[in-house]
MIPA-542136 format. One line per 5 residues: number of its first residue (from 1); for each residue x, y, z of N, C-alpha, C. Coordinates in steps of 0.1 Angstrom, whole numbers, padded with zeros to 4 digits, always signed. Example, Ala and Ser with C-alpha at 12.3 -4.5 7.8 and 13.67 -1.06 7.14 Angstrom:
# MIPA-542136
1> +0132 -0057 +0078 +0123 -0045 +0078 +0132 -0033 +0078 | +0128 -0022 +0071 +0137 -0011 +0071 +0129 +0000 +0079
END
This chain:
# MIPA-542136
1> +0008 -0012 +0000 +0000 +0000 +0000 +0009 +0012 +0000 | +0003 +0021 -0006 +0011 +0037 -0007 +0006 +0043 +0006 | +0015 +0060 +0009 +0016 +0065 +0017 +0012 +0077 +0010 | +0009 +0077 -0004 +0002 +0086 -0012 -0003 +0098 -0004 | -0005 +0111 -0009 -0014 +0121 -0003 -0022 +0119 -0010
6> -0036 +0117 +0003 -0048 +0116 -0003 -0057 +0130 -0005 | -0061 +0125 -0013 -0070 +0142 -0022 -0089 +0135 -0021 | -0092 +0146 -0017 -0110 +0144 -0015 -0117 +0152 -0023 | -0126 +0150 -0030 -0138 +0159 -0040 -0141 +0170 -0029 | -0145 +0165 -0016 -0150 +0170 -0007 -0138 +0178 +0002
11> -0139 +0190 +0009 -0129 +0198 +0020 -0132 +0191 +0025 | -0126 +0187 +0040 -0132 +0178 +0050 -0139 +0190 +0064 | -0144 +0187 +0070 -0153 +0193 +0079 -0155 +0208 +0077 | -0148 +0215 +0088 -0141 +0228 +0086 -0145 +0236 +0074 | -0139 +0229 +0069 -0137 +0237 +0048 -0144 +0239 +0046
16> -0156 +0233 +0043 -0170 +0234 +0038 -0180 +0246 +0044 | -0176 +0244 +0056 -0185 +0258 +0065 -0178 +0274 +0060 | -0164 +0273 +0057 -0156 +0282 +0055 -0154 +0288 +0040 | -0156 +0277 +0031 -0157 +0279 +0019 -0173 +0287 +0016 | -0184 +0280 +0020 -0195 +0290 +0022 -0196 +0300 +0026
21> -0188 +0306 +0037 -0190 +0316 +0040 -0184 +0327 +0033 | -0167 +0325 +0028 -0159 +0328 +0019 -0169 +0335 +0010 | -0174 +0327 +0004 -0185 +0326 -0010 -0197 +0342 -0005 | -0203 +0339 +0004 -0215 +0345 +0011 -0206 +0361 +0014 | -0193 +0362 +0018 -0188 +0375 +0021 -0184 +0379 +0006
26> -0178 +0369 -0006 -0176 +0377 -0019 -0190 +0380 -0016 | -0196 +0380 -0022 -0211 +0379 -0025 -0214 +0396 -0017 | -0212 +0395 -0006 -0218 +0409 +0000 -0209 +0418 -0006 | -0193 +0415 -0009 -0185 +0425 -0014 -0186 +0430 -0028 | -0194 +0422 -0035 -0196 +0426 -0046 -0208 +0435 -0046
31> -0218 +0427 -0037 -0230 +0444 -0035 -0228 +0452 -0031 | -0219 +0456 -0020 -0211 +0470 -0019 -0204 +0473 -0025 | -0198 +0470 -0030 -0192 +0480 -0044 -0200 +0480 -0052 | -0212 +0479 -0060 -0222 +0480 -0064 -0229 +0495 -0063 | -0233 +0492 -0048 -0238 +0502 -0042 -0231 +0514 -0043
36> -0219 +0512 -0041 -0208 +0524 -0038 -0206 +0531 -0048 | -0207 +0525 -0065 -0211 +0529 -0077 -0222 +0535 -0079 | -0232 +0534 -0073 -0246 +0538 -0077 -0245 +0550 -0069 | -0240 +0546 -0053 -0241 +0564 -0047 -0229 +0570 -0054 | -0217 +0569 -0059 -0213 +0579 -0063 -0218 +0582 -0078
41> -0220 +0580 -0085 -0226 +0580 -0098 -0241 +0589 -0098 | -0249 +0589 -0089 -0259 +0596 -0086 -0251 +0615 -0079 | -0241 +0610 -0067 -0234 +0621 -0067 -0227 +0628 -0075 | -0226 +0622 -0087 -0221 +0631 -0098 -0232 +0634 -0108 | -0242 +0632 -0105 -0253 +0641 -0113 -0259 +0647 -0106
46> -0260 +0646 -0094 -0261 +0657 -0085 -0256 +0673 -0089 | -0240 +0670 -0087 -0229 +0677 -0089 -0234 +0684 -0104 | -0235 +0677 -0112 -0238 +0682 -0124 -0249 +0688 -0124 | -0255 +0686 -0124 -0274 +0694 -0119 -0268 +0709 -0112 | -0261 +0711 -0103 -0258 +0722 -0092 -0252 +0728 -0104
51> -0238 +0728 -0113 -0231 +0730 -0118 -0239 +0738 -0135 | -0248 +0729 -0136 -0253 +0740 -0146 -0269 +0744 -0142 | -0270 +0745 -0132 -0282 +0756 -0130 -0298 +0755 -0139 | -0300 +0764 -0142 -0312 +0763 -0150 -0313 +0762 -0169 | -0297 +0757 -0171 -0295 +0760 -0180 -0305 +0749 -0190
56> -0311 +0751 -0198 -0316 +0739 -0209 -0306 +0727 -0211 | -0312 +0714 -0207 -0312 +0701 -0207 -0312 +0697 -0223 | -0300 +0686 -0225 -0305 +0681 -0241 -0317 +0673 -0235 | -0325 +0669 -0244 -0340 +0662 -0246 -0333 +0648 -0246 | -0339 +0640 -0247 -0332 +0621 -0244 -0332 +0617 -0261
61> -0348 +0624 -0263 -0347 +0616 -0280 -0331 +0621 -0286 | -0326 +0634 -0283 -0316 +0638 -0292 -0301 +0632 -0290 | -0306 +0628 -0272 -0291 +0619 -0269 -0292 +0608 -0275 | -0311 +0603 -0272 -0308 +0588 -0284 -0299 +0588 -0294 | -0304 +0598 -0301 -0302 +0595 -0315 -0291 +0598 -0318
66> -0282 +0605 -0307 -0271 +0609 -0314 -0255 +0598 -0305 | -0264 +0590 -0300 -0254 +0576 -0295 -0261 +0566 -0304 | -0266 +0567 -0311 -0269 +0555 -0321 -0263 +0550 -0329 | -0252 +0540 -0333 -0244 +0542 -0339 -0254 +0537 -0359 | -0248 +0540 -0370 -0257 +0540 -0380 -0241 +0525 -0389
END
């Protein structure tokens, strides 16, 4: 018989609780940075809103149309 290192499909005890949790904290770290995108991203239209005042807005059809590529 060998003295081989044995390798399992499975972590053994431990691992498995840790590997999920591992998993479950990426998981939250990716929605906060998510989040953290969306509040600064709203803070810079904010910023932009303050910055030009009352000035006339382009219309959306015109932004459509003019990111459309032909």
């Amino acid at each position: 018989m060998s003295n081989a290192t044995l390798t399992s499909a499975k972590p053994p005890g431990n691992w498995t609780q840790l590997n999920k949790q591992l998993a479950q904290a990426k998981t939250l770290l990716r929605q906060m940075s998510q989040t953290i995108e969306d509040i600064e991203d709203a803070r810079t239209i904010e910023r932009a809103k303050r910055v030009n005042g009352n000035r006339p807005r382009i219309p959306w059809a015109q932004v459509k149309k003019e990111l459309q590529l032909d």
